[in-house]
C-alpha positions as CSV (number, residue, x, y, z in Angstrom):
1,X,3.8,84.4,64.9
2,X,3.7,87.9,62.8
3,X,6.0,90.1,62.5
4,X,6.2,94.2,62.2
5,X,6.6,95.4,58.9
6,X,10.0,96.3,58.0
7,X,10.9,100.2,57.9
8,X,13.0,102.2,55.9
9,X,16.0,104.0,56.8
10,X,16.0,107.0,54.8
11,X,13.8,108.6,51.7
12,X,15.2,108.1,47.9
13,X,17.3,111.1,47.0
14,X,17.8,112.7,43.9
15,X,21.5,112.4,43.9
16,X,23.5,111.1,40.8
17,X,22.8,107.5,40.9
18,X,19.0,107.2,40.9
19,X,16.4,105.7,43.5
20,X,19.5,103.1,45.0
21,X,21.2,106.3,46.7
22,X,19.8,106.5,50.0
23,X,20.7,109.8,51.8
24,X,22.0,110.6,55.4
25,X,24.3,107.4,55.0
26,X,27.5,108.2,52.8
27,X,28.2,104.7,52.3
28,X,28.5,103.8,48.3
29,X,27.2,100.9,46.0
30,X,29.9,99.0,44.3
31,X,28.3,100.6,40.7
32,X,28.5,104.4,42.4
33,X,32.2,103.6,43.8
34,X,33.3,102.6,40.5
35,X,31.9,105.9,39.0
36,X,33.4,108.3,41.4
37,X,37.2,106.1,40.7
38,X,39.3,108.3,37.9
39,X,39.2,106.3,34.8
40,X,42.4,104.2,34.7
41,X,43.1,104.7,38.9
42,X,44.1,101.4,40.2
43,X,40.9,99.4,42.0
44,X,41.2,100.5,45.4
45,X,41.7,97.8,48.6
46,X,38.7,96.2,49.8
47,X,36.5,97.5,47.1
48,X,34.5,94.3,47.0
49,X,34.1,94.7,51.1
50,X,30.9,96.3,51.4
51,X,29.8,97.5,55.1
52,X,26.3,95.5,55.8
53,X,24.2,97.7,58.0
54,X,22.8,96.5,61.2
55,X,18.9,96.3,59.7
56,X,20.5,94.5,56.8
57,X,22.1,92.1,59.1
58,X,18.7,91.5,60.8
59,X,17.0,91.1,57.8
60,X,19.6,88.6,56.9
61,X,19.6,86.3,60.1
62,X,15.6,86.7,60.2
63,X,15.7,85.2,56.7
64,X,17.8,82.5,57.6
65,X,16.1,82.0,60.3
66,X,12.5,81.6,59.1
67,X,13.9,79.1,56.1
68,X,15.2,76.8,58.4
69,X,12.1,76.7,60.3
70,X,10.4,75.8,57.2
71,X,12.8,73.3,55.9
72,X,12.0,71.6,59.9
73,X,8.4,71.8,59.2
74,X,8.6,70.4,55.8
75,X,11.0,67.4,57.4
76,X,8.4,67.1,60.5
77,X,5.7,66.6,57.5
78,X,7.3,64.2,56.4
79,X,8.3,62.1,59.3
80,X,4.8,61.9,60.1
81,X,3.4,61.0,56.7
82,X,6.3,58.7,56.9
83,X,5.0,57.0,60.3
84,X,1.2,56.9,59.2
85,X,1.9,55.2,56.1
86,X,4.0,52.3,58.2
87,X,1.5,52.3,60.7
88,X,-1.0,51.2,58.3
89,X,0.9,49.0,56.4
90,X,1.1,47.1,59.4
91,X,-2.2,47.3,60.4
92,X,-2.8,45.9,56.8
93,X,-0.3,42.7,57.2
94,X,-2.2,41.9,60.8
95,X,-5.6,42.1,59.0
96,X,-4.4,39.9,56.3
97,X,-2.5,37.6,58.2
98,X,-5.7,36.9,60.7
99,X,-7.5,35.2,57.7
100,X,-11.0,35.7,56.2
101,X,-12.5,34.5,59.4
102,X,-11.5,36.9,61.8
């Protein structure tokens, strides 16, 4: 299963801050809030709280899910690798247990 190509919100601006400032959203970095803050102004509430956007949030639960898919498929591999190599152990002890003559 593919899916699309992800898109981008917004083109780089040239703003103070570089390439990271996207324009048309307003909402600041945690390195760009800290530059705006007076030197010496007490740390504002919720500073650490950054707003996630919605495509962010998709990005995020598509992540998620797609590892846990593969961590499945990697457990599936190995239940079956797991079975085979029983399955022939066992066909081994019935073949040596038979005797030469069989």
């Amino acid at each position: 299963m593919s899916f699309p190509p992800s898109r981008t919100t917004a083109a780089p601006s040239r703003q103070r801050g570089g390439p990271h400032v996207m324009s048309g959203g307003g909402a600041l970095t945690g390195s760009a809030r800290q530059r705006n803050r007076a030197p010496g102004a007490p740390e504002p509430e919720g500073a650490g709280a950054a707003m996630v956007s919605g495509k962010q949030l998709a990005d995020m639960g598509y992540k998620a899910f797609s590892g846990s898919m593969m961590l499945l498929t990697v457990y599936g591999g190995y239940l079956c690798g797991v079975r085979a190599y029983r399955l022939l152990q066992r066909r081994r002890e019935r073949e040596a247990a038979a005797g030469p003559n069989s």
